[in-house]
C-alpha positions as CSV (number, residue, x, y, z in Angstrom):
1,X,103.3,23.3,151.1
2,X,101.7,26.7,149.5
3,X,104.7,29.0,149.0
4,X,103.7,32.7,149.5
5,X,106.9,34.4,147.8
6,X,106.7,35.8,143.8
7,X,108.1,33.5,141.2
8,X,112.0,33.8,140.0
9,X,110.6,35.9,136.5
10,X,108.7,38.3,138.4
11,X,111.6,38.8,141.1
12,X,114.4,38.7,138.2
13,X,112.0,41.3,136.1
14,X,111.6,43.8,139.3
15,X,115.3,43.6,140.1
16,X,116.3,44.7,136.5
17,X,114.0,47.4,136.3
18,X,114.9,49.2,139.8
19,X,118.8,48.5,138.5
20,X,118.5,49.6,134.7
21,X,115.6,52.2,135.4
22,X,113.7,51.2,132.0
23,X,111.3,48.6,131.1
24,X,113.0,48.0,127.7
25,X,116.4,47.9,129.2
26,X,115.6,45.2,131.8
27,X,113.6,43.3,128.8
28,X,117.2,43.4,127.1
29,X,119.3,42.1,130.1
30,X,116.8,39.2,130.2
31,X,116.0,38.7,126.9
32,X,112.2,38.6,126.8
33,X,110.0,41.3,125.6
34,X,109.5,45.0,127.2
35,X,105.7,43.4,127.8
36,X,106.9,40.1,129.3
37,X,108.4,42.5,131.8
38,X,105.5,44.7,132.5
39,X,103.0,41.7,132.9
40,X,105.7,40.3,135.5
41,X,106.1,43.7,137.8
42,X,102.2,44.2,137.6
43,X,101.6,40.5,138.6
44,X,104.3,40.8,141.5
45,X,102.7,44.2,142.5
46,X,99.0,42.4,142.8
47,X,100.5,39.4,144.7
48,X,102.0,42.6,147.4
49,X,99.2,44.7,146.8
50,X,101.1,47.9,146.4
51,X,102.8,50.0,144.1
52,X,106.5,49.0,143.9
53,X,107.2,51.0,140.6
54,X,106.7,54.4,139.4
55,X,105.9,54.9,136.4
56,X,105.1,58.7,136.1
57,X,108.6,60.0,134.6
58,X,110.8,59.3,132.1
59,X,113.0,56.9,134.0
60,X,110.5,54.6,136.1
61,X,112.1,54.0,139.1
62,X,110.8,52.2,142.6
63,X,108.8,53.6,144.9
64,X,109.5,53.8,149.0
65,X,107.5,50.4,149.2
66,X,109.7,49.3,145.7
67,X,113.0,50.4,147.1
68,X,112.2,48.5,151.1
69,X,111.0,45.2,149.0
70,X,114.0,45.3,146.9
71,X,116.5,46.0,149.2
72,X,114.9,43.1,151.3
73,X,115.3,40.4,148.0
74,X,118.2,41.4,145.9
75,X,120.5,40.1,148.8
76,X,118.7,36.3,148.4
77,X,118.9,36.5,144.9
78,X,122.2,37.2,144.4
79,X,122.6,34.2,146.4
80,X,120.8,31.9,144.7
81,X,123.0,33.1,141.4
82,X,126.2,32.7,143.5
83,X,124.9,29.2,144.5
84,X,124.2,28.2,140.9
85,X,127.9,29.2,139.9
86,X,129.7,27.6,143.0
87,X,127.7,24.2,142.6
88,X,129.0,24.2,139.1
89,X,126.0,24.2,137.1
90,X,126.6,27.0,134.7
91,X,127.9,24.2,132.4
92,X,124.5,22.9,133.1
93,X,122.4,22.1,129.5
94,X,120.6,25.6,128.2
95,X,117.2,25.6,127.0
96,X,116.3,27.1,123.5
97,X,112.6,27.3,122.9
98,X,111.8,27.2,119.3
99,X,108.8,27.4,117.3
100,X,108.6,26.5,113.5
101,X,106.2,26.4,110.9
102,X,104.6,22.7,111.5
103,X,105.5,21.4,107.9
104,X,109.2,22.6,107.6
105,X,109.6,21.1,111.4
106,X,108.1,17.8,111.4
107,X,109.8,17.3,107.9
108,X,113.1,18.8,108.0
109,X,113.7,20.1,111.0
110,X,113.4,17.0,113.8
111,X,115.0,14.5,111.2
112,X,118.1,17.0,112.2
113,X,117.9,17.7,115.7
114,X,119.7,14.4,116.8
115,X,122.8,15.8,114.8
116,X,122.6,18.9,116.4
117,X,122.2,17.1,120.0
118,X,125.1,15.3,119.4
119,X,127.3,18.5,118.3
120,X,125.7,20.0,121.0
121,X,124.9,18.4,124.0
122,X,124.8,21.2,126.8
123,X,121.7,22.7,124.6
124,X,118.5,21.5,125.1
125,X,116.0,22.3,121.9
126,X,112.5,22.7,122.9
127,X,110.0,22.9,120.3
128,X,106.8,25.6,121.1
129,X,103.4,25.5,119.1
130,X,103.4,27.3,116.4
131,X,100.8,30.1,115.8
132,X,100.0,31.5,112.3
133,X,99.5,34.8,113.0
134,X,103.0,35.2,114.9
135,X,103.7,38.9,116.2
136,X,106.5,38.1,118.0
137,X,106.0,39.2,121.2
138,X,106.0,36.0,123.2
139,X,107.8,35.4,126.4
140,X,107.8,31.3,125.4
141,X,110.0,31.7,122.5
142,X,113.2,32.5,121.9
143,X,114.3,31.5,118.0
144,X,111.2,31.5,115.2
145,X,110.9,29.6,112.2
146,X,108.7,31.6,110.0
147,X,107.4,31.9,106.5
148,X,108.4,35.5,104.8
149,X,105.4,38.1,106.0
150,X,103.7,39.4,102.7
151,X,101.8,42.3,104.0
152,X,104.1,43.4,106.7
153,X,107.3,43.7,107.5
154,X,109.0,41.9,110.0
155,X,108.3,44.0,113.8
156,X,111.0,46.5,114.8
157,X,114.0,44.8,117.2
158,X,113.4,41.6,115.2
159,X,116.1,40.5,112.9
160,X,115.0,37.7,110.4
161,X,117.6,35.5,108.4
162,X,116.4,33.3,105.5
163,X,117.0,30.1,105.4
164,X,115.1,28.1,102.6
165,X,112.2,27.4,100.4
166,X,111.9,30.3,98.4
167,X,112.0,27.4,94.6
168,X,109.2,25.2,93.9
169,X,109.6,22.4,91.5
170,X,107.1,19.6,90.5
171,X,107.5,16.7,92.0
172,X,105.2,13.5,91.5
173,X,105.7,9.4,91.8
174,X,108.4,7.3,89.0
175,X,105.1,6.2,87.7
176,X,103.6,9.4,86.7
177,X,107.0,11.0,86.1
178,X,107.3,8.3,83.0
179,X,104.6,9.9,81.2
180,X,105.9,13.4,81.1
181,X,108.2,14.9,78.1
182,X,107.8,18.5,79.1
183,X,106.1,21.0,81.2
184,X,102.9,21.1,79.1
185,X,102.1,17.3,79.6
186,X,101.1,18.3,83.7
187,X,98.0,19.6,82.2
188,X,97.3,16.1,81.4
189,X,97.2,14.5,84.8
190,X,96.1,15.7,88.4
191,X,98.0,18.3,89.9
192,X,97.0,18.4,93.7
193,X,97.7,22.0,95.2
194,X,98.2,23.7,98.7
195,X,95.1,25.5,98.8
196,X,97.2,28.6,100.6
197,X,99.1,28.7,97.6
198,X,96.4,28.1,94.9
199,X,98.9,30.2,91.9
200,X,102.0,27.8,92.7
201,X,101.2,26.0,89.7
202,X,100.6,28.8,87.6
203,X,103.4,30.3,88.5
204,X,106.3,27.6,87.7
205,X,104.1,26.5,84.6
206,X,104.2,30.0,82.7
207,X,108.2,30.5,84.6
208,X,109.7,27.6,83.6
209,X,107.5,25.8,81.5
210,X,106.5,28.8,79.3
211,X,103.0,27.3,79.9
212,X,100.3,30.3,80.0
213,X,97.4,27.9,79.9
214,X,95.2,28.1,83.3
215,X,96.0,24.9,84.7
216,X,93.0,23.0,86.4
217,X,93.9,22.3,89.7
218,X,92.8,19.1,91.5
219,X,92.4,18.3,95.0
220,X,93.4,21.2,97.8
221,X,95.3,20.6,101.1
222,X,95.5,22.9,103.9
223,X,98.9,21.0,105.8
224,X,101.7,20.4,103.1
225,X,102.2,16.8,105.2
226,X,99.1,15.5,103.6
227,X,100.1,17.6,100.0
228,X,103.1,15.0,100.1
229,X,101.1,11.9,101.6
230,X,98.8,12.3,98.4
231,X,101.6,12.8,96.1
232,X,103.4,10.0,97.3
233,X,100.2,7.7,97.5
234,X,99.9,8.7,93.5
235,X,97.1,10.4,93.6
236,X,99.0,13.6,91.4
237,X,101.4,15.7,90.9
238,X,102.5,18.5,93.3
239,X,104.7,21.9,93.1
240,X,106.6,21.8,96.1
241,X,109.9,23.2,97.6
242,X,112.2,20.2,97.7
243,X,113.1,20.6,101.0
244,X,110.1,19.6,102.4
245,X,110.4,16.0,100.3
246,X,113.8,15.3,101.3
247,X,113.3,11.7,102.4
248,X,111.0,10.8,99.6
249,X,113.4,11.7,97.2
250,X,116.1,9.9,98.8
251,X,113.9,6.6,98.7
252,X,112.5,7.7,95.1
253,X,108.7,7.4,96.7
254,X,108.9,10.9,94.4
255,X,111.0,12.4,91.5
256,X,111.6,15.7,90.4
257,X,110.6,15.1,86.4
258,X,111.4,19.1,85.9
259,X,114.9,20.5,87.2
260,X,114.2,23.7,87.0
261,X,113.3,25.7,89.8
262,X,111.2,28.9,90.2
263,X,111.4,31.6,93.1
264,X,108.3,32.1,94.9
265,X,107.9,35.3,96.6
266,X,108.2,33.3,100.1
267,X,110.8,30.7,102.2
268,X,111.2,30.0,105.6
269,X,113.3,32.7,107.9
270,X,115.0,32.4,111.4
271,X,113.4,34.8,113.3
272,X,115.3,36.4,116.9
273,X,114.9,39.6,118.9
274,X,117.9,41.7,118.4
275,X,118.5,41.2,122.3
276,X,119.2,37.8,122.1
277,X,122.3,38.7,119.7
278,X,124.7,37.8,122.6
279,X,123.1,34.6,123.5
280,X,125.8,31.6,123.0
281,X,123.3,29.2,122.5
282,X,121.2,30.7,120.1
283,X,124.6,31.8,118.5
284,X,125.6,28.3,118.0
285,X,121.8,26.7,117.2
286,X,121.4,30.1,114.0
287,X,125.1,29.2,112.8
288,X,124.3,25.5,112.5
289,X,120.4,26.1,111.2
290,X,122.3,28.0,108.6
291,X,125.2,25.4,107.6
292,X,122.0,22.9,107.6
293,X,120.0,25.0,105.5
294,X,122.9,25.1,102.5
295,X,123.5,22.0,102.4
296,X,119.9,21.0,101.8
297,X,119.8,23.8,99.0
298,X,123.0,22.1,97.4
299,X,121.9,18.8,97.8
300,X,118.0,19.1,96.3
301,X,118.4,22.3,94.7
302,X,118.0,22.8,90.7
303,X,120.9,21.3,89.0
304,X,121.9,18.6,91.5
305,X,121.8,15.0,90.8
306,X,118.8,14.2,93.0
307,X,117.0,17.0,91.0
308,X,117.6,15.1,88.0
């Protein structure tokens, strides 16, 4: 069967905007962007052919053909909400779409998520791709995972909370780790580098180590997964934030020979539009990303006794 009516979004996006009279308004009640909105009215108003909204003033409001159309589908769509609540499904599991930097989420993030189901069982986590150059305007995602923006600040209605990741520490295999005294000796054996972060090593050498010598860097990864895959495999050293090497520390695959830890100029932040402040689920998922993220920092951070 072919259905002819507009999707729920495009209805639920019209509606809003004939109620609230503003595009950024109605993007607020539903808690997508102001352009998630627009793109949902214009494709509703090709699927009609007509004009339902007008635009032309400083409060858009519908037109004649806006106000007939709605006043023919607000009545069925306060149905359907008045059949969702008597059938009981309000209770019904929410949906949180998430998307996190691949490294930190394959690494530390899933190993977690089964807690978080269990604590939480009425809220579904779905994990989104990832895309590098993130400008926050998706419709897809509602919660972000992002590293800290260097040349920007974070967009305007965005509110960004950090999490982790800002130290690095060297981190290699037992083997390797037995043959170093002090800072200095690393210049003595590979050190295997993130070849987005080429002055890691630099960095916590001269900050910590009090080394000023250029190190010479060995081989370059572009995915921290296979930075950790070659330090576990022996094949160097690597500077690292320990949050990422959780498990391999806990099985001693890798040490930390060096506890002390240097602040990069980076970390990973939660990332939410300021309109989803009143969203219970999201509420709950931020408050237990952030009781997550201490722990790890107390457990693996400088001074604790798997740092050691």
């Amino acid at each position: 069967m072919r259905f002819k009516s507009p999707s729920l979004p495009e209805l639920h996006a019209f509606l809003a905007v004939c109620q609230l009279g503003s595009f950024r308004q109605a993007a607020d009640v539903l808690c997508v962007t102001q352009a998630a909105v627009s793109r949902a009215v214009q494709r509703l108003e090709q699927r009609l052919e007509c004009t339902l909204i007008d635009r032309s003033g400083a409060r858009v409001q519908p037109t004649a053909r806006g106000r007939e159309f709605q006043a023919l589908v607000e009545p069925h769509v306060a149905g359907l909400e008045n059949a969702i609540g008597q059938l009981g499904l309000g209770a019904a599991r929410r949906k949180l779409r998430v998307s996190v930097v691949p490294t930190l989420c394959t690494r530390w993030l899933v190993p977690r998520l089964a807690k978080f189901s269990a604590l939480h069982p009425d809220i579904e986590v779905e994990l989104r791709p990832f895309r590098l150059d993130e400008d926050f305007a998706r419709d897809d995602v509602d919660l972000w995972i992002n590293l800290k923006r260097h040349a920007r600040a974070w967009p305007r209605g965005i509110r960004a909370r950090y999490l982790l990741g800002r130290e690095i520490l060297p981190a290699c295999t037992p083997a390797l780790a037995g043959g170093l005294r002090e800072p200095r000796d690393l210049l003595g054996i590979t050190l295997l580098q993130h070849i987005n972060f080429p002055g890691n090593w630099a960095l916590w050498l001269h900050k910590s180590g009090g080394v000023d010598t250029p190190p010479r860097l060995g081989p370059g990864f572009d995915l921290g997964n296979n930075l950790i895959a070659a330090a576990c495999a022996g094949m160097g050293a690597t500077v690292i934030q320990p949050c990422l090497i959780e498990a391999e520390l806990a099985s001693g695959q890798l040490v930390l020979p060096f506890g002390a830890a240097v602040a990069t100029d980076r970390g990973y932040y939660l990332c939410s539009r300021a309109a989803l402040a009143g969203n219970a689920a999201a509420q709950r998922f931020t408050q237990w990303l952030l009781a997550e993220s201490r722990a790890s920092t107390r457990r693996f951070g400088p001074g604790s006794r798997d740092a050691s």
